[in-house]
C-alpha positions in Angstrom: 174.6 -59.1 53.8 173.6 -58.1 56.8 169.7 -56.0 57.0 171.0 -53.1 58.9 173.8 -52.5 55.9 170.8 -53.3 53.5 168.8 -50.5 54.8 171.6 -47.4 54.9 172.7 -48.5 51.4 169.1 -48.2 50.4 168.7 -44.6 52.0 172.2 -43.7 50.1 171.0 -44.5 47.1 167.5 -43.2 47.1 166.4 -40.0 44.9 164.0 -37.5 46.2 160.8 -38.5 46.1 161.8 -42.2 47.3 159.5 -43.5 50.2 161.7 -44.7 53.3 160.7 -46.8 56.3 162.2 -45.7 59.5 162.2 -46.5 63.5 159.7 -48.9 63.0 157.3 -46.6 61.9 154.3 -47.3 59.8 154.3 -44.2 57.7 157.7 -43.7 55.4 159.5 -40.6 55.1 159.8 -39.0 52.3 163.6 -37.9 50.7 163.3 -34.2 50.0 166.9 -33.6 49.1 170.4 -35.2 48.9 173.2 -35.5 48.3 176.7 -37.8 48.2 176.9 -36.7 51.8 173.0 -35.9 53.0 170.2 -37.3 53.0 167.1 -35.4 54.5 163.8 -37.1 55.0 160.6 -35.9 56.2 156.7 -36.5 56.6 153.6 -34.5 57.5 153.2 -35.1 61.3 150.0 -36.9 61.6 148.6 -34.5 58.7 148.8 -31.4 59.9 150.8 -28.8 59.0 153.9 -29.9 61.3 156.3 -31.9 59.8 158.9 -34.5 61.4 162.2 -34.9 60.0 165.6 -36.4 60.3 169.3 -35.6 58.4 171.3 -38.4 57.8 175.1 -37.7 57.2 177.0 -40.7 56.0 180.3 -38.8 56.3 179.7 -38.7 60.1 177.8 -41.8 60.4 175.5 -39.4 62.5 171.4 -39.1 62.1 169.1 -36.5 63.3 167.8 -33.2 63.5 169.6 -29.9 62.9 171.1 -27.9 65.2 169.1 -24.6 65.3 167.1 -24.0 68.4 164.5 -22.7 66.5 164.7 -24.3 63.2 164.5 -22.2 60.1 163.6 -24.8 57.3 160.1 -26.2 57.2 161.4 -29.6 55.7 158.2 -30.5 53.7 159.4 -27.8 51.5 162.6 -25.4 52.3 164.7 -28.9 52.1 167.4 -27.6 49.2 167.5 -24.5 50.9 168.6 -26.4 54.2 170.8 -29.1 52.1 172.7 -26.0 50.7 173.1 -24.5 54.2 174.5 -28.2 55.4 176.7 -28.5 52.5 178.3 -24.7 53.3 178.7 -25.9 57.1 176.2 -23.4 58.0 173.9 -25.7 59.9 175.1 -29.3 61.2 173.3 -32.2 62.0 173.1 -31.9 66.1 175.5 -33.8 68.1 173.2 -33.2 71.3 170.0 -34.4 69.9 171.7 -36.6 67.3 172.3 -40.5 67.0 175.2 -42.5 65.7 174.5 -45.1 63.1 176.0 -48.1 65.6 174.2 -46.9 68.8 170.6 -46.6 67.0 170.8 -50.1 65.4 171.8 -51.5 68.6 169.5 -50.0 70.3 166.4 -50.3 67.5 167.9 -53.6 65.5 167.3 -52.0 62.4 166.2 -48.6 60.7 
């Protein structure tokens, strides 16, 4: 089976607390919540206080960010909070600053 399959069936399945690998990145993401349709993963930004995240919606075959300006979750530790507001359609994984599954692995090779 192809790595790139490997890799998303890996996040789908993953519970919170599971370590992930992404973007080539030496330090793995942690999953904070999910669900059948979410999966959102963060990581203390270089240990401070910041933290970098992604969303992954399978549904959509669409990763990144949300799609407040500001953004209202601190994804270290608001994640439910911000998985319940995705589930109710509330918040949406951003289309503008987003990526489709096809175009990042073409682009990256791999997650």
């Amino acid at each position: 089976m192809d790595s790139r399959i490997d890799k998303f069936m890996e996040i789908k399945n993953s519970k919170v607390g599971d370590k992930i690998r992404l973007f080539g990145q030496r330090n793995r993401f942690t999953v904070r919540a999910r669900n059948e349709r979410f999966v959102i993963l963060s990581k203390n930004f270089f240990g401070s206080d910041c933290s970098y995240y992604t969303i992954i919606d399978f549904e959509k075959k669409w990763m990144g960010p949300d799609n407040l300006v500001f953004g209202m979750f601190d994804y270290l530790t608001d994640a439910e909070e911000a998985l319940q507001e995705l589930i109710s359609g509330k918040i949406e994984v951003s289309r503008r600053r987003g990526i489709s599954f096809e175009v990042y692995t073409r682009l990256y090779g791999n997650l």
